[in-house]
N, C-alpha and C positions, 0 to 999 in steps of 0.2 A: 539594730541592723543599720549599716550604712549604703548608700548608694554604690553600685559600682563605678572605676574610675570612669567607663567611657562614657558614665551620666553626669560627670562633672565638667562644670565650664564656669567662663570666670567672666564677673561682671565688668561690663562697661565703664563705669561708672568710680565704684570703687576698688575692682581687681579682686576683689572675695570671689572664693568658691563657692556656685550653685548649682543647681541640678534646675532644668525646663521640667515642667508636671504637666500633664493634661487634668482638668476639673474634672470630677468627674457629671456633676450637675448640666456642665454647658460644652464643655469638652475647646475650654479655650485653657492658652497656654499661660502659665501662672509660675514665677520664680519663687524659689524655695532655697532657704539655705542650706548647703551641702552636708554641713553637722548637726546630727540629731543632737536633738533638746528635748529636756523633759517639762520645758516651761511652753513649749511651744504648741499654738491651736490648730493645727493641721497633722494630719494623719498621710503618710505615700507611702504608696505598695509599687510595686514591679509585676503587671502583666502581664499575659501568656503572649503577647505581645513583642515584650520586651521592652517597653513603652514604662514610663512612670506617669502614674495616676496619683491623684490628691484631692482629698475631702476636709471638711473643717469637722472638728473635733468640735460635737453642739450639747446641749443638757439630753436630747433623743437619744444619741451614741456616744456616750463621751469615754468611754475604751478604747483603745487599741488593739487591732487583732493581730492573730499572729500572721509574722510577714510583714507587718506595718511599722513604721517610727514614727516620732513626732519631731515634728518642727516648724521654724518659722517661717511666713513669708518674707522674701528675703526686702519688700519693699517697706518693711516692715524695721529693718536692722540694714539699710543702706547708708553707710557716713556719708557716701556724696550722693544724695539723689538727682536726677536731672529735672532743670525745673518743670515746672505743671506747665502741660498747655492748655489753653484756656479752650470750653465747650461752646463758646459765643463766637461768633463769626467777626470780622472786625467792624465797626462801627460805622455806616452810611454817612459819609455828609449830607444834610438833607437842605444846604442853603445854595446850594449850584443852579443857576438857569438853565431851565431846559435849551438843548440848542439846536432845534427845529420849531417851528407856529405849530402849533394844533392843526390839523387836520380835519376837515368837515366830510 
C-alpha cells in the first residue's frame, strides 16, 4: 500500500519524497519515506482520522497488519542531512570580572 498523494511532501534538505507520520507511542511528528520498503523498521497506517500514524516494527509485533506498509525513516535515508545541533548550551566564559563590588 502506498501513501496517498496529498501525504506526500518533499524534503528540505534533499528534495525526496516523504510522508509526516504521527508516533504512535508519543504522538510526535516523525518523517518517513514515501516508498514502501520491505527492508524497512517502521510500520504506517492511515487513521480514521485521515492522519498517518507510525510504530516501529519490534521482536513483540514484528508483522505487518493489514492497511499497514513498511518503511524507512526517512532520516535514516537523507543524502543531505542538515547538520546536528548540539543539546549543550554554549559555553560560559568563566574568566570575566565581575562588574559591580559585592554587596554587603
Amino acid at each position: 500500500m502506498k501513501p496517498a498523494s496529498h501525504h506526500i511532501a518533499t524534503c528540505r534538505s534533499c528534495r525526496a519524497p516523504i510522508c509526516w507520520a504521527l508516533t504512535t507511542a508519543h504522538g510526535k511528528r516523525q518523517p518517513v519515506d514515501a516508498e514502501p520498503t520491505d527492508e524497512g523498521n517502521l510500520a504506517v497506517t492511515q487513521g480514521a482520522d485521515g492522519l498517518l500514524y507510525v510504530r516501529s516494527i519490534t521482536a513483540a509485533r514484528p508483522d505487518v497488519r493489514p492497511g499497514e506498509w513498511r518503511a524507512m525513516p526517512h532520516h535514516a535515508t537523507c543524502t543531505a542531512p542538515p547538520p546536528r545541533r548540539s543539546s549543550r548550551t554554549a559555553q560560559r566564559s568563566t574568566t570575566s570580572v565581575r562588574p559591580v563590588p559585592w554587596q554587603r
